[in-house]
PLY file of the C-alpha trace (Angstrom):
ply
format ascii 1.0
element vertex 487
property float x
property float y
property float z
element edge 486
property int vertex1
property int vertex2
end_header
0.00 0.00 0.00
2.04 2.79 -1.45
0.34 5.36 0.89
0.85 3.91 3.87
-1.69 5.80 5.10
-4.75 3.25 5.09
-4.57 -0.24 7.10
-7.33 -1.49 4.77
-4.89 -1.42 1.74
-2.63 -3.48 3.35
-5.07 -6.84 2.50
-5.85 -5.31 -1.27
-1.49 -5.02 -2.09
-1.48 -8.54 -0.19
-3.95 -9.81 -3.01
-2.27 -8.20 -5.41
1.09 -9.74 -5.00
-0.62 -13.41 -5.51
-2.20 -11.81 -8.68
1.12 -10.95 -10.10
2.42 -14.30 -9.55
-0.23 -15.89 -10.79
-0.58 -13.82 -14.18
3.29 -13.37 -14.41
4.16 -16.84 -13.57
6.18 -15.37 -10.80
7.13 -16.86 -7.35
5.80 -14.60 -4.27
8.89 -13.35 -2.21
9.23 -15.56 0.82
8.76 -14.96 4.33
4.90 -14.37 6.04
3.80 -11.63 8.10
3.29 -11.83 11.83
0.27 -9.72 11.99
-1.55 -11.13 14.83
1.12 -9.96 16.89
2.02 -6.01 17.50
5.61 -6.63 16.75
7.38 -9.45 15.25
10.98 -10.40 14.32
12.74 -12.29 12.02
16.17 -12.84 10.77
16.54 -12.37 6.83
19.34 -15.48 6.82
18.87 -19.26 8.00
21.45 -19.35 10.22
24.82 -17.47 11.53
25.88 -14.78 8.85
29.72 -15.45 9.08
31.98 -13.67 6.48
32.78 -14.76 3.10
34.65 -11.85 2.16
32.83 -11.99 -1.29
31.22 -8.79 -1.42
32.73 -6.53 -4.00
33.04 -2.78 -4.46
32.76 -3.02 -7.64
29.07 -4.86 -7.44
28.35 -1.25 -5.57
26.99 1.24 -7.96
26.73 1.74 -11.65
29.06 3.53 -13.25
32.32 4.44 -11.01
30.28 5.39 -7.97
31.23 8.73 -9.37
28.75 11.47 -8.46
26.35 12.12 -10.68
25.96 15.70 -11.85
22.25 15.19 -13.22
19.35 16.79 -11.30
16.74 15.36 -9.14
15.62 18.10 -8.01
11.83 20.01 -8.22
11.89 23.15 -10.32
15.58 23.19 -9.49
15.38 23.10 -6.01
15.20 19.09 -4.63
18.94 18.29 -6.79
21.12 16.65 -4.83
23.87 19.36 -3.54
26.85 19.51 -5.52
28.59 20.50 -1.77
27.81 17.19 -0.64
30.75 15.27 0.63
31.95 12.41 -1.35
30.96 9.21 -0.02
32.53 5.60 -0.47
29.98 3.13 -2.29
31.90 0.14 -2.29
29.70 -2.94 -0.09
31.89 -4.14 3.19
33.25 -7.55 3.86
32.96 -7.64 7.42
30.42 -9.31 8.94
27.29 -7.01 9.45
23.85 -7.17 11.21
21.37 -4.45 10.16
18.12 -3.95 12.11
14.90 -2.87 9.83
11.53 -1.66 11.61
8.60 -1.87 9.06
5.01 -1.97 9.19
4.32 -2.21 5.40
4.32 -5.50 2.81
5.42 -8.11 5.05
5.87 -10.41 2.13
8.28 -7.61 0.13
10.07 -5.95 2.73
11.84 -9.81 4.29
11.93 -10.68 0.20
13.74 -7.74 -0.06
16.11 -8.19 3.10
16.74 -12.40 1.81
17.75 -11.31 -1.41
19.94 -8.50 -0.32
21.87 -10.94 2.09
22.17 -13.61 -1.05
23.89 -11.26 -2.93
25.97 -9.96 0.03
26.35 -13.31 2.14
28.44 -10.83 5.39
25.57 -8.54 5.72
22.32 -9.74 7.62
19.06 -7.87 7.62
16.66 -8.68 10.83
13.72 -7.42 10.22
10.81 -6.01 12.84
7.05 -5.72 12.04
4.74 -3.39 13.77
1.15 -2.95 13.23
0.34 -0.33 11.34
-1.73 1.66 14.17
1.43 1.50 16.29
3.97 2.23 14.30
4.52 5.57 14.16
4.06 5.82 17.55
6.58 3.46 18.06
9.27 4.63 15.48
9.39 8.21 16.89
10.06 6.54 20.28
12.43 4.06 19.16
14.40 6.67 16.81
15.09 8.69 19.65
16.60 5.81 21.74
20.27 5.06 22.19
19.78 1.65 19.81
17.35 2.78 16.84
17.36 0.43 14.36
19.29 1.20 11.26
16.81 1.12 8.43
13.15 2.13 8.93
10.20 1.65 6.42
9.49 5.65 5.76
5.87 7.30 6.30
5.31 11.28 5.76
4.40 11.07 9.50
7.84 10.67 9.89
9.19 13.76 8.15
9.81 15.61 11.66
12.43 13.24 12.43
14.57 14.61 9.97
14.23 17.88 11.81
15.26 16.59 14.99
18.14 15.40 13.37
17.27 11.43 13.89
17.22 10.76 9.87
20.34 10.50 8.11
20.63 13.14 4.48
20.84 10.63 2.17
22.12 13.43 -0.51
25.84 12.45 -0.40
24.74 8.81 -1.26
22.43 10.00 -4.15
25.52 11.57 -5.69
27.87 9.23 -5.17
25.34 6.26 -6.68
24.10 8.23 -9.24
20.52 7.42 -8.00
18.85 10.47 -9.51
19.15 8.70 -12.72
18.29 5.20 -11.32
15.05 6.13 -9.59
12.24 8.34 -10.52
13.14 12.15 -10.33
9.03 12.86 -9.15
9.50 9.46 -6.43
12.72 11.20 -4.71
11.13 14.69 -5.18
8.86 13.13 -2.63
11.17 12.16 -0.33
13.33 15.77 0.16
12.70 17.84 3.35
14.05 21.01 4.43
15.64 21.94 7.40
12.38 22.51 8.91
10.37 19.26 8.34
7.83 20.74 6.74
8.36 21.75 3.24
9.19 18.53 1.08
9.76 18.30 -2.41
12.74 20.54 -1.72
16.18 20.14 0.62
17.66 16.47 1.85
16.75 13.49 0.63
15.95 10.79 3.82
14.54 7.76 2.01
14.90 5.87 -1.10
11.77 4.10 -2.63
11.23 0.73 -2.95
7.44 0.18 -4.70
5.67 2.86 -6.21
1.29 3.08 -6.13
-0.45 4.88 -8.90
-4.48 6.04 -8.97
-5.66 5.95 -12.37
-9.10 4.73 -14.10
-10.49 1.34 -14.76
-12.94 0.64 -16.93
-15.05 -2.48 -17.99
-14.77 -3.20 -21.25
-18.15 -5.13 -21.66
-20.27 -1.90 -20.32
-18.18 0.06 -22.55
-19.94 -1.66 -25.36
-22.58 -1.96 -24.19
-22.75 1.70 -23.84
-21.62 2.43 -27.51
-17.76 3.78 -25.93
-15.30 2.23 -28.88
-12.14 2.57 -27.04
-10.79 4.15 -23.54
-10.75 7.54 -23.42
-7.91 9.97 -25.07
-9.16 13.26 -23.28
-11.05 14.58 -20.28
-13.67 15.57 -23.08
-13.78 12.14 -24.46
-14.31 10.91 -20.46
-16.96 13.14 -20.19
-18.45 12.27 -23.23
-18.34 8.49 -22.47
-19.64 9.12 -18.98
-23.36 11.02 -21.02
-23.19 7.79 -23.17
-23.24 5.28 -19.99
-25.95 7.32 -18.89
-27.92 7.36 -21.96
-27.21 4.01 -22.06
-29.06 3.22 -18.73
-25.62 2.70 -16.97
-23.96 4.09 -14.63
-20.57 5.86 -15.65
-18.68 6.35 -12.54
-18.19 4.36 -9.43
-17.22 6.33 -6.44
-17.09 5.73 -3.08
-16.76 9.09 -1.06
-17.51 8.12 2.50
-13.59 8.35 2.77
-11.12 8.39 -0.04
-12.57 7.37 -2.78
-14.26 11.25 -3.67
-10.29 12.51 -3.22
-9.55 9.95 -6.21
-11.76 11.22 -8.42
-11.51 15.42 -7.39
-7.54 14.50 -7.36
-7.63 12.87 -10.88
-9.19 15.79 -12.05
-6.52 18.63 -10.19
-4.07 16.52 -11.99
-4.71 17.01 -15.84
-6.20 20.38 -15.48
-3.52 21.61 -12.96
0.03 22.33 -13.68
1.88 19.18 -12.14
4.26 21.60 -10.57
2.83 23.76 -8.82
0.24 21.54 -7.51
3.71 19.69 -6.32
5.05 23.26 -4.52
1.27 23.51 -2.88
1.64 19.53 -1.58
4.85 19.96 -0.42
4.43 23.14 0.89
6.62 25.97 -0.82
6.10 29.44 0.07
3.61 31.50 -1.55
1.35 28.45 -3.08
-2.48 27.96 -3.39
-4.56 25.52 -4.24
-7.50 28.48 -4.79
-6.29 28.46 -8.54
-8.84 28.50 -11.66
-8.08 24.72 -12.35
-8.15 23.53 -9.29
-11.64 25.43 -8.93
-12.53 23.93 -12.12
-11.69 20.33 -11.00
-14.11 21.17 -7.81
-16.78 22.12 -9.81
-16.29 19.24 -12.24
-17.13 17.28 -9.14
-20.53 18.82 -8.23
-21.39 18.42 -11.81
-20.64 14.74 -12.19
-22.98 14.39 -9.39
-25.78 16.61 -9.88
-25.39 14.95 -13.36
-26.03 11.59 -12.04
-22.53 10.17 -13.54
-21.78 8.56 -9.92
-24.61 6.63 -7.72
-26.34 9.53 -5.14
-25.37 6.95 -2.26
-21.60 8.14 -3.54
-21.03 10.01 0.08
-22.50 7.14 2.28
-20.28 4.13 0.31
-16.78 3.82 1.13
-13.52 3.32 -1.39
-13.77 -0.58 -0.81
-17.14 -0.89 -1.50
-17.25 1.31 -4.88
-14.35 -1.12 -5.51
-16.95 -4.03 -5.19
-19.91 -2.25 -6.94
-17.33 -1.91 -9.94
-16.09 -5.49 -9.82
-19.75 -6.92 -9.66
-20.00 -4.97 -12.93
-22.34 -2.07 -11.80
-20.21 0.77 -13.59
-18.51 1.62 -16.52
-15.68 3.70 -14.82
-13.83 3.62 -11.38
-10.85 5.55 -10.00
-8.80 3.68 -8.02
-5.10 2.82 -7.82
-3.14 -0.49 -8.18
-4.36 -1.93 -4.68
-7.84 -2.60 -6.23
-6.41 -4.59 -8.94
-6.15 -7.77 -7.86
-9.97 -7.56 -6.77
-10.86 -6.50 -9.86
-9.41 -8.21 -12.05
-10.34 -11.79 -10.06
-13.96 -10.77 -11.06
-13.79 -9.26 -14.18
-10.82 -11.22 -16.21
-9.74 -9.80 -18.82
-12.83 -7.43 -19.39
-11.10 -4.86 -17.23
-8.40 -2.18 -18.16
-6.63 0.70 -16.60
-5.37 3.82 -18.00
-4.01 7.29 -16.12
-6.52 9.81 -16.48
-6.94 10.88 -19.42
-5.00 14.58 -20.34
-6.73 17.77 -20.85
-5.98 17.53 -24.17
-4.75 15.10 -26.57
-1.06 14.19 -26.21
-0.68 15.74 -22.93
1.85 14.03 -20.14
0.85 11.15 -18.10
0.19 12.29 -14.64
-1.22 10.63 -11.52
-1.43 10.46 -7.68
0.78 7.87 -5.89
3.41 7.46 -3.30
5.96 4.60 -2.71
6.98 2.29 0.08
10.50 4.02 1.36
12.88 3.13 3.79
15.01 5.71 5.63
18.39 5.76 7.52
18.81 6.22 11.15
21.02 9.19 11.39
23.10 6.78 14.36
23.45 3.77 12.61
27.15 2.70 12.82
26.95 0.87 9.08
26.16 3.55 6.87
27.78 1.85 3.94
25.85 -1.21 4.15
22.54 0.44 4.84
23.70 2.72 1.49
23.95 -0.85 -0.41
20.89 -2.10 0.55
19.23 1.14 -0.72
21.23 0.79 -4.00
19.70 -2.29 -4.61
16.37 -1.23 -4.34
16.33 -0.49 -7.98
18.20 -3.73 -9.16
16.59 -6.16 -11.28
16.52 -8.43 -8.46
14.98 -6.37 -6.19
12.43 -5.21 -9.30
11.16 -8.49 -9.55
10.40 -8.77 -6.11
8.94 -5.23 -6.00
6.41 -6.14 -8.85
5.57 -9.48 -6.89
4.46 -7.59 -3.75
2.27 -5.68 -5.84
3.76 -2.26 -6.29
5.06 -0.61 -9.23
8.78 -1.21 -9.23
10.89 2.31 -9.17
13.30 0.59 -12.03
10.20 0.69 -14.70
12.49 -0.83 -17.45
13.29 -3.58 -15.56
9.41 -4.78 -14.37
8.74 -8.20 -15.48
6.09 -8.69 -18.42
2.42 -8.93 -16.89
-0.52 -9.25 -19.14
-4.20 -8.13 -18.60
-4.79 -5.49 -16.13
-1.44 -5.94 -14.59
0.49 -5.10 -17.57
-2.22 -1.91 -18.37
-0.89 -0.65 -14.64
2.75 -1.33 -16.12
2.23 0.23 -19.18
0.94 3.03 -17.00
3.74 3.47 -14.45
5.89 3.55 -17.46
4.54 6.97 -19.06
4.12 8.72 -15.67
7.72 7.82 -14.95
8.62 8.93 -18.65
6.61 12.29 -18.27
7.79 12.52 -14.77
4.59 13.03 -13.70
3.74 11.09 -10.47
2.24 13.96 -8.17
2.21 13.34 -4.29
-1.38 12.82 -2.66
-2.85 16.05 -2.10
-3.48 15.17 1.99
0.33 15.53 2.68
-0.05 18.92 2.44
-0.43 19.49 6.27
-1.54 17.10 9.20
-5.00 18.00 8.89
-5.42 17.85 5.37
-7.30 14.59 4.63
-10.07 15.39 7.10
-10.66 18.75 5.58
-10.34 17.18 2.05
-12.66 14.20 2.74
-15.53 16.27 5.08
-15.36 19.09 1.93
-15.52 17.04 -1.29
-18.60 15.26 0.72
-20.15 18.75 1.12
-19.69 19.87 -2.75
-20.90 16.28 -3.88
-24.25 16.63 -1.39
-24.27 20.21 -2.64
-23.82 21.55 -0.13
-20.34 23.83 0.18
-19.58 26.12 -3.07
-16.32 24.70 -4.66
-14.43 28.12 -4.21
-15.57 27.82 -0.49
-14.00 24.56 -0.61
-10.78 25.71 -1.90
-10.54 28.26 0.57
-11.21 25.83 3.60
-8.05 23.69 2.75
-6.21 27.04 1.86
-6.56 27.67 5.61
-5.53 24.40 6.98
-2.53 24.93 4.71
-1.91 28.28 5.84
-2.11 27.62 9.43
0.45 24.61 9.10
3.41 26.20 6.90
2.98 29.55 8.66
0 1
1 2
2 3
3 4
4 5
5 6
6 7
7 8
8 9
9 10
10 11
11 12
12 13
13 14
14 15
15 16
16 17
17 18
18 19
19 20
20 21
21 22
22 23
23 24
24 25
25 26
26 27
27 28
28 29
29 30
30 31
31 32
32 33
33 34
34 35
35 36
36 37
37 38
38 39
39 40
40 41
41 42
42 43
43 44
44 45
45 46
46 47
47 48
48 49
49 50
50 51
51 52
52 53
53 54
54 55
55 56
56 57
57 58
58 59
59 60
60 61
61 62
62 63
63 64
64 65
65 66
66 67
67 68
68 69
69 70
70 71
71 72
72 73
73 74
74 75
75 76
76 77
77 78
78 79
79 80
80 81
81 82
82 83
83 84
84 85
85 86
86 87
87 88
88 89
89 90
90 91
91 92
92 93
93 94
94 95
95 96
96 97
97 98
98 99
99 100
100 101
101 102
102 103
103 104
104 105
105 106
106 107
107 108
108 109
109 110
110 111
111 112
112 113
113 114
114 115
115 116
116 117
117 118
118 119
119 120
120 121
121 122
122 123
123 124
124 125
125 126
126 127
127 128
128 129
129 130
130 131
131 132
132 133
133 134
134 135
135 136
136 137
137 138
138 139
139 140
140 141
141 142
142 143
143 144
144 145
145 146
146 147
147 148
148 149
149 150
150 151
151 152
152 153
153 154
154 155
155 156
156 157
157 158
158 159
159 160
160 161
161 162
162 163
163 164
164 165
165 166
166 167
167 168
168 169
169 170
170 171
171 172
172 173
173 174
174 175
175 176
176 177
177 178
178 179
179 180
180 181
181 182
182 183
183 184
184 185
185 186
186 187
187 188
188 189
189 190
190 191
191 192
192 193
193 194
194 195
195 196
196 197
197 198
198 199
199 200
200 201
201 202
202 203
203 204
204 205
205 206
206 207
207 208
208 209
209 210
210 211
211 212
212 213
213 214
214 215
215 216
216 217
217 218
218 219
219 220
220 221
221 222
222 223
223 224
224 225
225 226
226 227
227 228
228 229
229 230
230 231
231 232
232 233
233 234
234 235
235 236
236 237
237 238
238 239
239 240
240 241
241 242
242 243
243 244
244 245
245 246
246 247
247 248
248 249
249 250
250 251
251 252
252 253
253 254
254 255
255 256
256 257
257 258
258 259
259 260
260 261
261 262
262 263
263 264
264 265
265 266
266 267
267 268
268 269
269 270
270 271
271 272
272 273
273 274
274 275
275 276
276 277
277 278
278 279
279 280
280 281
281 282
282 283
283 284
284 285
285 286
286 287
287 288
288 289
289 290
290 291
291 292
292 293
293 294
294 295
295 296
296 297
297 298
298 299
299 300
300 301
301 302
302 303
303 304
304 305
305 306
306 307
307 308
308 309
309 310
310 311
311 312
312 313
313 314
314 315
315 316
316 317
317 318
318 319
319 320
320 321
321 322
322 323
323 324
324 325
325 326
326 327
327 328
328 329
329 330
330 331
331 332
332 333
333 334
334 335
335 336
336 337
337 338
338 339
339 340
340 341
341 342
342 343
343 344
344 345
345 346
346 347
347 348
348 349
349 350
350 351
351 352
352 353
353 354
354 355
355 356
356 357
357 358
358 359
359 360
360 361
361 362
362 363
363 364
364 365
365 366
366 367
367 368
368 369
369 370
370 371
371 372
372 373
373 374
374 375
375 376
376 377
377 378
378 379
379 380
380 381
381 382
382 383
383 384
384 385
385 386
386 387
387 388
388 389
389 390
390 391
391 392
392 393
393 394
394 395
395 396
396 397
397 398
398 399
399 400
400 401
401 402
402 403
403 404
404 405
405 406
406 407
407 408
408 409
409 410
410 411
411 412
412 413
413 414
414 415
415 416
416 417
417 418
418 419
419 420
420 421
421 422
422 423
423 424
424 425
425 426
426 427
427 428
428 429
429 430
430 431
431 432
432 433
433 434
434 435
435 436
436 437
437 438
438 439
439 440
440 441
441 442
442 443
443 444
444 445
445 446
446 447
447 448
448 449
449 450
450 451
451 452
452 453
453 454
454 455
455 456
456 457
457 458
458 459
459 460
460 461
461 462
462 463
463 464
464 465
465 466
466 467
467 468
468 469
469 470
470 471
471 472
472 473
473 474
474 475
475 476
476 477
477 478
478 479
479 480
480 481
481 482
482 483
483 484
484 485
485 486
């Protein structure tokens, strides 16, 4: 569950991953999740990880390990520092235990930390799971302890650690292993905070992604038929116009579920292709001067209130939650659903191949892929005494290795090239992650803009759906909540 954000999603990626394996003909990543329990651990080798001495430098980085002088940075800003201080990338060949605190894909994250110690036999990952309700709880305790563990599965919860100087900068790393040409410039735009722990997009980078998520639209290809649609849509027009023909068609066009997320899916679908990508990026992660109380985004608000005083979406929209506008799509009672990769695996169990996925489509023809999504991270206590190994192990996040098992857990691996072939719906979401990656064009969730942004997001797009709140009035509610954070 890329957002790490909802428990819920934790099942759907866990469905997922046996999805991929079963479409891809790929093995699940070993190692089970200990759920039951608030905290688990478990050792990523059999038995005692004595040295072999076979880990090489040179199996370190690509390239030299030089530093890389492209830029990852947002409008300029997020590049790595050319300052930085060089770093050594080459693996040790001592023997090494690393402790990793997680909460997130089970399956992935100890698939991750066996392969990582099969490739470097001296260096042994133990991993410990947390329950998601306790976790960040429990990290901002434990990071502050004399014995923090050295690698932590990242949430934006966490970004005040950085502040309080318990996250290491991962900049001088970035440089030295070239990684803002290895992973996506938008995914470690995400993962940059300033010296304040507030503004992100912009400053250090303090975690590396592992799995990417990505909302986009699904649509059933019988009911598309059915309702004279000839092929997904190209444009936002040609959406709209599809949606009229479901209706005139006695069908409904949209399935929505906005009792919680599901309503920020579709409003944040719509910010996306009729907003500039950047600066809804600078309003998300909170540069100075930015506002959401734009023309497009107050044109994506009112797109809202029309779809539903339009009857595109089911009146019960506001009283149905994300999961179950999921289900009302799977049992075929929709045309269209916004979603993001989670709901795959549900979806495509019921409706085979007759189900697709697309992003949302542009503005206007040919315009850049763009859509909402975030990533399972992992971050770098700032005390860890094996910064070079920890370094490795985020290196080969984006190997093929760890790609494989990245696409088996469900997620969209950061290393796009390197995914293994899916077909059906699964290689639609591929195809997918591929052009936003290309257009750079994966835009944060629009709830990390301050603590109490999802409440004001979710209570507001209920209010302009029921009618009830003016979309400008809207905009200018989260405008405050924003305001009143990043002053």
């Amino acid at each position: 569950m890329g957002r790490m954000q909802r428990p819920a999603r934790v099942v759907a990626m866990a469905a997922l991953a046996a999805l991929v394996a079963a479409c891809g003909g790929l093995t699940p990543g070993s190692g089970g999740s200990s759920s039951s329990a608030t905290t688990a651990s478990s050792t990523s080798s059999a038995g005692s990880s004595s040295a072999t001495g076979s880990a090489s430098g040179s199996d370190s980085a690509s390239g030299s390990g030089s530093a890389s002088s492209g830029s990852a940075g947002s409008s300029g800003s997020g590049s790595a520092s050319s300052g930085a201080p060089a770093v050594p990338t080459a693996v040790p060949t001592d023997t090494i235990e690393l402790k990793m605190a997680f909460t997130d894909s089970p399956d992935m994250t100890k698939a991750l930390a066996d392969a990582f110690h099969a490739k470097y036999p001296n260096i042994t990952i133990t991993t410990q799971y947390t329950q998601f309700n306790d976790y960040v709880k429990s990290l901002k305790l434990t990071m502050s302890s004399a014995t923090p563990p050295d690698i932590v599965q990242y949430n934006a919860a966490l970004k005040d650690l950085s502040a309080a100087g318990l996250i290491k900068d991962l900049t001088p790393y970035e440089q030295a292993y070239g990684w803002d040409t290895s992973f996506p410039k938008s995914a470690l735009d995400m993962l940059r905070v300033d010296s304040t722990g507030k503004i992100l997009g912009t400053g250090k980078l303090i975690a590396v992604p592992a799995g990417l998520s990505l909302v986009g639209l699904y649509y059933n290809k019988t009911l598309m038929k059915k309702a004279g649609i000839t092929a997904p849509p190209a444009t936002l027009a040609d959406f709209e116009a599809d949606l009229e023909k479901a209706k005139a068609a006695g069908l409904t066009g949209l399935s929505v579920g906005s009792l919680d997320t599901g309503g920020l899916h579709l409003w944040g679908s719509l910010l996306n292709v009729l907003w500039d990508p950047q600066a809804q990026r600078d309003w998300v992660n909170g540069k100075a001067g930015s506002t959401i109380s734009t023309p497009q985004a107050l044109q994506a608000t009112q797109k809202v209130g029309e779809y539903a005083s339009k009857g595109y979406f089911p009146s019960s929209a506001n009283g149905t939650s994300e999961n179950d506008s999921a289900t009302a799509f799977a049992q075929g009672k929709s045309v269209f659903h916004i979603n993001g990769n989670w709901a795959a695996a549900q979806l495509a169990k019921a409706l085979g191949d007759q189900v697709g996925f697309s992003v949302m489509p542009p503005a206007t023809a040919g315009g850049k892929a763009v859509g909402n999504g975030f990533s399972v991270s992992y971050a770098v206590s700032a005390k860890t005494q094996h910064p070079e190994a920890v370094a490795a192990f985020l290196n080969f996040l984006q190997s093929p290795e760890a790609t494989k098992i990245e696409a088996e857990g469900g997620f969209l691996p950061p290393n796009a090239k390197a995914a293994p072939a899916a077909t059906g719906v699964l290689g639609d979401l591929v195809t997918a992650n591929q052009k936003v990656v290309g257009d750079d064009g994966l835009i944060p969730f629009q709830d990390f803009a301050a603590p109490a942004m999802l409440d004001a997001l979710e209570s507001g797009l209920q209010s302009v759906i029921g009618g009830k709140e003016q979309p400008q009035a809207f905009l200018d509610s989260l405008q405050s909540v924003w305001s009143e954070y990043h002053s």
